[in-house]
Phi, psi and omega in degrees: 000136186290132182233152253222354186298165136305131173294107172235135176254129173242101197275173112201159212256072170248161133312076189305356159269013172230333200267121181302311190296323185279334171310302162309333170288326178263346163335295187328284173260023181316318179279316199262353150271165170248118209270130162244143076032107171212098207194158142326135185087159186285158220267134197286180175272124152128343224264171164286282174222171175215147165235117166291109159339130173267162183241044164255014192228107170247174167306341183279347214251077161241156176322109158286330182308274180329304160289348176280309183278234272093047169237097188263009195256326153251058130328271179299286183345306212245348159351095189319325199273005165295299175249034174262304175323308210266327150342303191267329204247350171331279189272044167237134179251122192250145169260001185192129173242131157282069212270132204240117183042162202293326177265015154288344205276327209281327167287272209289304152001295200295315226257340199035070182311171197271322210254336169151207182226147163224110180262182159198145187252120201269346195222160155294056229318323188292332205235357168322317202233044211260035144290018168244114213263005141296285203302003186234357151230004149266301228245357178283297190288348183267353154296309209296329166305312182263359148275342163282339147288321165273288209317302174309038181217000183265146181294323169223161177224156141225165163236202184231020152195187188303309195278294203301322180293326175286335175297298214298274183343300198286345168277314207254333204066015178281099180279145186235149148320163162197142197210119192272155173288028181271142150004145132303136160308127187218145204281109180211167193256163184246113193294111159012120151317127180283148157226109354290179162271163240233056173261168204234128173225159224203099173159196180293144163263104206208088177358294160353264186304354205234304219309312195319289212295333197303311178301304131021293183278346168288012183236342191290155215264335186262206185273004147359095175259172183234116160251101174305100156251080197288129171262115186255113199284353221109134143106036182025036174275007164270301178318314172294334158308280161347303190276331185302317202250037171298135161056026169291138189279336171227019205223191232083123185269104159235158174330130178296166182234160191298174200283338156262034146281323204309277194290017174243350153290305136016274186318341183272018185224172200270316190210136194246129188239123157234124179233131183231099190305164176267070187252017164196179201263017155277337184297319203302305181297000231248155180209082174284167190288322198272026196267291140343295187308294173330299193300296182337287169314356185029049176263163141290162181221139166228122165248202197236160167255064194268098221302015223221317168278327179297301177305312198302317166284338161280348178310312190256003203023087169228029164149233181229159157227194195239158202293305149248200178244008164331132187272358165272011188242320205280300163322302174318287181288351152320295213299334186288351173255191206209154175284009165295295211267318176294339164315299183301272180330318182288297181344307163299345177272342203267302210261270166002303208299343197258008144262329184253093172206164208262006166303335186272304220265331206279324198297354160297329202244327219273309156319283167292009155280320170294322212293313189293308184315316200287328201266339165268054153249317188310287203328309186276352168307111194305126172295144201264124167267147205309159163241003186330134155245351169306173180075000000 
């Protein structure tokens, strides 16, 4: 039997079987499309096909010679995974392509889908990484290239918050959407406050993310714990996590768990703590997935005062935020909380959950894609000839 969806293809150049936001795009449109695949890791669930990425080939492996001359567009051209991507997707017809960061979009452009491109963007791509001072003079202008030649060339954009979308206009002239990183709405219950109380962080393991709270927990005076469930990217800073705090009395290191286990592993716990230092204008700015995960999970958040995380708890009052990003004002407001306050909160998290879910937040990605199916069904729709017999 012929099947009659619309074709949407959905690139990023991720594992897709760990990355929440595309696992939710294709979850989304699975049904009402015929969804294909193109990312790292084995072909996702729901989809018609997939082309798997090999995973010696990144995005990353690009001519320093050619970015020192400023010939970034062939830069991206000789990329293996350039041509490798265009290679499996050269003779394929799309009626809507989903292009996941920037630098798929120049490939889903290039494929000209019947109906368009809708990319979306998960970092602020020119400022991700510019507390490197390489990434701010080979990989900042050459991003900075392909959203001015592609991205302004995609029929709609989103990101994932407030601030990154107004830079991408005010810089780029790109207007964009916003599609918060949450969750599905999951039905859990709001547990009792742990004696002790109970946070919890969830994620990448990374100096970044982690040293402030680790430190943090070396100066806090109560009986307050911490459980790490660290995703270990390389390069053995969980194993060196893993050995400081062998056998710590608050502290415990365990394995990540997939990515639909997270929020109901969660849940057994008081409070979800993320502290993100401002060391570049993606930190400052960041609206992360576990920020989401928590209010699911019908924990409190304790954050850092990263102005975008900082609004969304006090908006909803769904936890604390900290004076700085010091691990001694992070400690402080540990040692402040009480089964009271975390009571209040999670209760609030609760009351939250049925707005910040991604059942609310998809109509960001679900508005422009139809809007491009609909305009590739007109297109294929056969031109009707006149019947005029006058003259």
């Amino acid at each position: 039997m012929t099947d009659t969806r619309p074709r949407l293809l959905i690139m990023s150049y991720s594992h897709l079987f760990r990355d929440a936001r595309l696992l939710r795009q294709i979850k989304l449109f699975s049904t009402e499309y015929a969804v294909t695949t193109c990312g790292y890791g084995p072909a996702p669930e729901g989809v018609v096909a997939h082309h798997e990425i090999p995973g010696n080939i990144t995005a990353k492996q690009l001519d320093r010679s050619l970015l020192l001359t400023r010939r970034f567009q062939q830069a991206y051209d000789r990329l293996a995974i350039t041509r490798h991507v265009r290679g499996v997707l050269g003779n394929s017809e799309f009626d809507v392509i989903l292009a996941n960061d920037v630098d798929t979009v120049p490939i889903a452009v290039g494929l000209k889908p019947v109906g368009g491109v809708h990319a979306d963007l998960h970092e602020y791509a020119t400022r991700q990484q510019e507390e490197f001072w390489r990434f701010r003079w080979f990989i900042a202008p050459y991003l900075a290239f392909l959203i001015r030649r592609y991205v302004r060339q995609a029929d709609s954009v989103t990101t994932v918050g407030a601030q990154l979308a107004k830079e991408y206009e005010r810089e780029f002239g790109v207007p964009c959407g916003i599609v918060l990183n949450a969750p599905h709405r999951a039905d859990l219950p709001v547990g009792p406050v742990g004696d002790p109380i109970r946070l919890v962080h969830a994620g990448g393991a990374t100096p970044a993310r982690l040293d402030t709270m680790l430190a943090a927990m070396d100066l806090v005076r109560t009986d307050t714990t911490l459980d790490l469930f660290l995703v270990d990217s390389g390069g053995g800073y969980v194993e060196q996590v893993r050995q400081r705090f062998a056998g710590h009395p608050r502290v415990a290191v365990h394995d990540a768990v997939p990515t639909e286990a997270l929020v109901a592993t969660l849940n057994a716990f008081d409070v979800g703590i993320h502290i993100l230092p401002p060391i570049s204008f993606n930190h400052r700015y960041a609206m992360p997935n576990k920020l989401f995960d928590f209010v699911q999970a019908r924990l409190g958040v304790l954050t850092g005062p990263s102005p975008e995380m900082a609004a969304l708890v006090r908006e909803h009052d769904i936890g604390f935020v900290t004076a700085d990003f010091t691990p001694e004002a992070v400690a402080r407001q540990i040692e402040a909380l009480t089964p009271d306050t975390v009571q209040t909160v999670k209760e609030n998290s609760d009351r939250a959950a049925e707005l910040l879910c991604a059942e609310e937040q998809v109509v960001g990605w679900t508005t422009p894609v139809k809007h491009l199916a609909d305009r590739a069904a007109r297109r294929a729709e056969p031109v009707q000839e006149s019947t005029d017999q006058s003259g």
